[in-house]
Wavefront OBJ file of the C-alpha trace (Angstrom):
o trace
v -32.140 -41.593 -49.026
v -30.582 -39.371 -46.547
v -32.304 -38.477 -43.600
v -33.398 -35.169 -43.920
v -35.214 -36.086 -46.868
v -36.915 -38.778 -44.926
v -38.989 -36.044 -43.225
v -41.642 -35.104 -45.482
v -44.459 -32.900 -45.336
v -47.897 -34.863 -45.198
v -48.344 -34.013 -49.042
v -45.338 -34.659 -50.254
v -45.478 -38.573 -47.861
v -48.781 -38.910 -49.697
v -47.340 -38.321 -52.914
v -44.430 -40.863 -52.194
v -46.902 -43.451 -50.487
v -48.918 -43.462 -54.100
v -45.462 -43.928 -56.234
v -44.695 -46.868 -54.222
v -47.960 -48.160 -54.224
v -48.182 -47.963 -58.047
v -44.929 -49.708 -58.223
v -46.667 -52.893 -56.016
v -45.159 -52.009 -52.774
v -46.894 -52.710 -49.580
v -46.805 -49.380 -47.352
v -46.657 -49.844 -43.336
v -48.012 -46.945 -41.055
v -47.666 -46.807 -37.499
v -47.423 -43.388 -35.324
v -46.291 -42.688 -31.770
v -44.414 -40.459 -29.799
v -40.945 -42.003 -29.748
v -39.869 -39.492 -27.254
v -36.307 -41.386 -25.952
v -35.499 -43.939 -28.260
v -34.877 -47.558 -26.631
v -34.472 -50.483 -27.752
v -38.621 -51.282 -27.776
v -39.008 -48.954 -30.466
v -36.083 -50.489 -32.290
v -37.948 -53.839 -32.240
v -41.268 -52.707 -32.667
v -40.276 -50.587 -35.772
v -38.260 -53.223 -37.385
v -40.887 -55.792 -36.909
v -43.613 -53.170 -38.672
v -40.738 -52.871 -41.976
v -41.367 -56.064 -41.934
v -45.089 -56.384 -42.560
v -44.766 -54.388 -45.962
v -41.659 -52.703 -48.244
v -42.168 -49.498 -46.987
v -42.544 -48.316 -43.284
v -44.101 -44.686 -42.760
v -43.923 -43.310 -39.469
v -46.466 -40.467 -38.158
v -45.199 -38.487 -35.568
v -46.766 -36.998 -32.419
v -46.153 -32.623 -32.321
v -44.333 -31.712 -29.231
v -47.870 -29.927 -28.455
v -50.294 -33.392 -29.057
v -47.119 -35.212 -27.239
v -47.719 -32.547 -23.912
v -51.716 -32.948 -24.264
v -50.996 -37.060 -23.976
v -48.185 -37.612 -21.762
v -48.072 -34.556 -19.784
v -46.593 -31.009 -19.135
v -42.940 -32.092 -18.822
v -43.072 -33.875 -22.436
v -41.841 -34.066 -24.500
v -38.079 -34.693 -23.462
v -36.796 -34.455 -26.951
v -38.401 -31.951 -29.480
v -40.201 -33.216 -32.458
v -37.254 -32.142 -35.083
v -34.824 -34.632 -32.755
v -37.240 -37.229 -32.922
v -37.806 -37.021 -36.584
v -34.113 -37.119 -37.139
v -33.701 -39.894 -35.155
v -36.618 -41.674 -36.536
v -35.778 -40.695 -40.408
v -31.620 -42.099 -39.127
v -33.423 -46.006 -39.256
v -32.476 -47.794 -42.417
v -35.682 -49.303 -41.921
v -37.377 -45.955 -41.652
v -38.670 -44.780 -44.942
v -40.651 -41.839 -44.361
v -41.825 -39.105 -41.476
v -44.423 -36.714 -41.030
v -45.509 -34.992 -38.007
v -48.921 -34.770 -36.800
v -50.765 -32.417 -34.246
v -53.992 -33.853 -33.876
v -55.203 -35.946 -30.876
v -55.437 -39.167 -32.923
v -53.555 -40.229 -36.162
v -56.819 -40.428 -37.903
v -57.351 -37.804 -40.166
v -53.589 -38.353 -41.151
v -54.330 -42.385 -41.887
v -57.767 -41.338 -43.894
v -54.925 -38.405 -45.978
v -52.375 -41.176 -46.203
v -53.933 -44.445 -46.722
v -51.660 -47.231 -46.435
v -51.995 -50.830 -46.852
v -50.802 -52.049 -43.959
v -51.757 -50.148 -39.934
v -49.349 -51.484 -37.197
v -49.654 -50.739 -33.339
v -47.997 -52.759 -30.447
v -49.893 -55.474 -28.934
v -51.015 -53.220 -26.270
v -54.078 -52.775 -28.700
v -56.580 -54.816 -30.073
v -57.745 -54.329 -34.006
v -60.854 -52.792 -32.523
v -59.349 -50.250 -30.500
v -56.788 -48.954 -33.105
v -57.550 -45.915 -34.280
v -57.887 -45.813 -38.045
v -58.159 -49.491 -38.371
v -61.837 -49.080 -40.033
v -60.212 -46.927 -42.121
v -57.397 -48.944 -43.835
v -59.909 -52.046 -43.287
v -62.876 -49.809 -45.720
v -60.103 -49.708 -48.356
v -59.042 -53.239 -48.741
v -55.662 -52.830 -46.314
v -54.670 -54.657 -43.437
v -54.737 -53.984 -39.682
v -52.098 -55.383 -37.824
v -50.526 -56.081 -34.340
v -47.006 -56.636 -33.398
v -45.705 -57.981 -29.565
v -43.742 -55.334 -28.302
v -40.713 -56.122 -25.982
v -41.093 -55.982 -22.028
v -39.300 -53.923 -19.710
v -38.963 -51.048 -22.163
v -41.069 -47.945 -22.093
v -39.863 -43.778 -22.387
v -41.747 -43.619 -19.106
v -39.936 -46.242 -17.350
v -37.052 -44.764 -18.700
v -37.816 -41.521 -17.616
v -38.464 -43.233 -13.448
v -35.284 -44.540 -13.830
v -33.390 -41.966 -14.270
v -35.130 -39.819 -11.625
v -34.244 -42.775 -8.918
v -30.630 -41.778 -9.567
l 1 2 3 4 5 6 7 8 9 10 11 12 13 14 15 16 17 18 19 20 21 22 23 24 25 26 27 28 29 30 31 32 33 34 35 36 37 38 39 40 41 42 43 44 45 46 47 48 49 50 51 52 53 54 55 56 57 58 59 60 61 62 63 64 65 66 67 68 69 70 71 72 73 74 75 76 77 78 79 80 81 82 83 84 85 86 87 88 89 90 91 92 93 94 95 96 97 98 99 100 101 102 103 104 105 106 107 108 109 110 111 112 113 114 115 116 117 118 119 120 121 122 123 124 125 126 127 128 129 130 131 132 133 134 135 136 137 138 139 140 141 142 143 144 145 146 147 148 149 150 151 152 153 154 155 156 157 158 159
């Protein structure tokens, strides 16, 4: 698929997420920011592909990504980030989201499978109740130390 086409609308990702499903395949979810790709995202998103057939991404908005992280983010805007994000072979779908919290798009979507980094705990992943209420599975992955966007972001400002 190229990667354009990777970026869907939520409706049209829901529509995709229920023809894979009725063809037996496991769906992934996991959201974020992914503001400046690094290698921790890399990991972390190949390690959710692997939990399921299918990995769907949910996107942070430039706007939701300035209410978390701050007036001088994001660095890249949200069509960059999709591109980038859609560019993964292991990719297989992104939508953008503006809300505070994935959560209404998780209760829209509903996949089998919810993935954060191990920076969370089931309990304290939003959504998990969710996917748990309708039979999927609520996972964890270890993510890979040293990397972050923010420490990224230091780093370069020490030069």
């Amino acid at each position: 698929m190229e990667t354009p086409n990777k970026i869907k609308s939520k409706s049209d990702l829901k529509s995709q997420i229920r023809d894979w499903q009725a063809e037996g395949q496991k769906v992934v979810f996991t959201n974020g920011c992914f503001d400046i790709l690094h290698l921790g995202h890399i990991d972390y998103l190949e390690k959710a592909r692997a939990a399921g057939d299918k990995l769907v991404v949910g996107l942070n908005s430039d706007e939701s990504v300035c209410k978390l992280k701050g007036p001088k983010r994001p660095i890249n805007k949200e069509y960059a980030r999709s591109r980038m994000l859609a560019a993964f072979s292991f990719v297989d779908g992104v939508t953008v989201f503006g809300e505070d919290t994935p959560k209404e798009l998780i209760e829209f979507l509903l996949p089998d499978i919810l993935i954060k980094g191990s920076d969370y705990t089931v309990e304290t992943i939003v959504g998990a109740d969710i996917v748990l209420k309708h039979g999927g599975e609520v996972k964890t992955i270890n993510l890979v130390d040293g990397f972050s966007t923010t420490n990224i972001i230091e780093k370069i400002k020490e030069k």
